[in-house]
C-alpha positions, 0 to 999 in steps of 0.5 A, spaced: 500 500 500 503 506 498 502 512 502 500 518 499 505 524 500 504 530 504 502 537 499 507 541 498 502 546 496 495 548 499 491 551 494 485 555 497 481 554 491 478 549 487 476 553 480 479 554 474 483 560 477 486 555 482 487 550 476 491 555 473 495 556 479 497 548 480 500 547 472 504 553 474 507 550 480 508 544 476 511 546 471 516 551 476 518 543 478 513 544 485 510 538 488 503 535 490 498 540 491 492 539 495 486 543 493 481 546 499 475 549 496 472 555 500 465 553 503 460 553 498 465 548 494 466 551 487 468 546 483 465 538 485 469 533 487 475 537 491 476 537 497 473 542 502 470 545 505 474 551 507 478 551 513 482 556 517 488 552 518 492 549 511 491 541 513 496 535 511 502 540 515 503 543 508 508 549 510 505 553 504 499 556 501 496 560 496 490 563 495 487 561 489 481 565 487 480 570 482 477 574 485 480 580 489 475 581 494 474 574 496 483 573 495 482 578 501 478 575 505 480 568 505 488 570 507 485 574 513 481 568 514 487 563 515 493 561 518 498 558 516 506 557 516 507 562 510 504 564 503 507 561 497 508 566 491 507 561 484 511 563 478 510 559 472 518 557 468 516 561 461 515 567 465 521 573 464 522 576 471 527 582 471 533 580 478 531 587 480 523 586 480 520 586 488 514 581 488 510 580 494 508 573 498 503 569 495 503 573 488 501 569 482 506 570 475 502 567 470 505 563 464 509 568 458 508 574 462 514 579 463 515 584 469 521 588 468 526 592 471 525 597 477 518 593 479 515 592 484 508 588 485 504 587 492 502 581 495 497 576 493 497 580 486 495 576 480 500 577 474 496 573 469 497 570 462 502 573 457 501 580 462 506 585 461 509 589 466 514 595 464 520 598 468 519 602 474 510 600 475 508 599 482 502 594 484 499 594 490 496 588 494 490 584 491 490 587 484 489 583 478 492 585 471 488 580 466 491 576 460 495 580 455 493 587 460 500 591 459 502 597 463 507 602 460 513 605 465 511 609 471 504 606 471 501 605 479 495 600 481 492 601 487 491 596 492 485 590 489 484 594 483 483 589 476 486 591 469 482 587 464 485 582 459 488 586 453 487 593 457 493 598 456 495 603 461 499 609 457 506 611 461 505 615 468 498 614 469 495 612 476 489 607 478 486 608 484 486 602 489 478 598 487 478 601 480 476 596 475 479 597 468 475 593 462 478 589 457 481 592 452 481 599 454 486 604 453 487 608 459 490 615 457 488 618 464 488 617 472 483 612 474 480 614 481 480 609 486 473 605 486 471 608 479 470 603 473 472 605 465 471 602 458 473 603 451 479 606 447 480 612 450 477 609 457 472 614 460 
């Protein structure tokens, strides 16, 4: 009878998002990964509920979760030992890039020099981040979004997939921008814009 290993990673969500997570850490060599899905469980047939402790003595989580006010929620619901940051192998990452606990650096994206991204913030597919750009905790920048150099995102904003942010400009902590907008002015915090320009 063989018995199964202790996780090396427990991923707090059990969604597409945290299938995501777990290819990257795969493909970054990482070990087994037990999925704990948040009560009500988001997919069927994971392990779950929720729970406020990583169980199996795993040494790392993540928070798993797309969605930028439940990623908050759910790290200041649990305890564990420490929050695992996930960067996937094909991602191109700047030695000098700061990159906060429990942050995701999705497949193809690139974050270059001078950066500095916040914890739990997700770095998603084939994102672009210029030099000297500064993301706050629990921010999200979609698939293919691009943020120019000297460009700000507040805490827990979301930059859609394909979005734009021209050089310089501020996105206030909450803000949404949408797919494929241009952002050629500062966003105010809790504000959402679409469209090229964005308004």
């Amino acid at each position: 009878m063989t018995r199964a290993r202790t996780p090396d990673l427990i991923l707090f969500g059990a969604g597409g998002h945290a299938r995501v997570v777990a290819e990257a850490w795969r493909a970054a060599g990482g070990g087994p990964v037990l999925f704990v899905a948040p009560d009500p469980p988001d997919a069927p047939g994971l392990p779950g509920p929720w729970t406020d402790t990583a169980p199996g003595g795993a040494l790392s989580a993540h928070v798993a979760v797309g969605d930028n006010g439940l990623r908050r929620r759910l790290v200041g619901e649990a305890r564990v030992q420490s929050w695992q940051g996930v960067r996937h192998p094909a991602a191109i990452i700047a030695p000098d890039a700061v990159i906060g606990e429990g942050t995701l650096i999705g497949a193809l994206a690139v974050i270059q020099p001078m950066v500095r991204v916040g914890a739990h913030v997700i770095v998603n597919t084939a994102a672009v981040v210029e030099h000297d750009v500064e993301v706050g905790a629990f921010a999200h920048l979609g698939p293919r979004s691009v943020l120019l150099g000297g460009v700000a995102v507040g805490e827990g904003a979301f930059v859609g997939a394909g979005a734009v942010v021209l050089p310089g400009r501020r996105i206030g902590a909450g803000a949404v921008v949408g797919a494929g907008a241009v952002v050629s002015r500062d966003v105010p915090s809790g504000a959402t814009v679409r469209g090229v320009p964005a308004r």
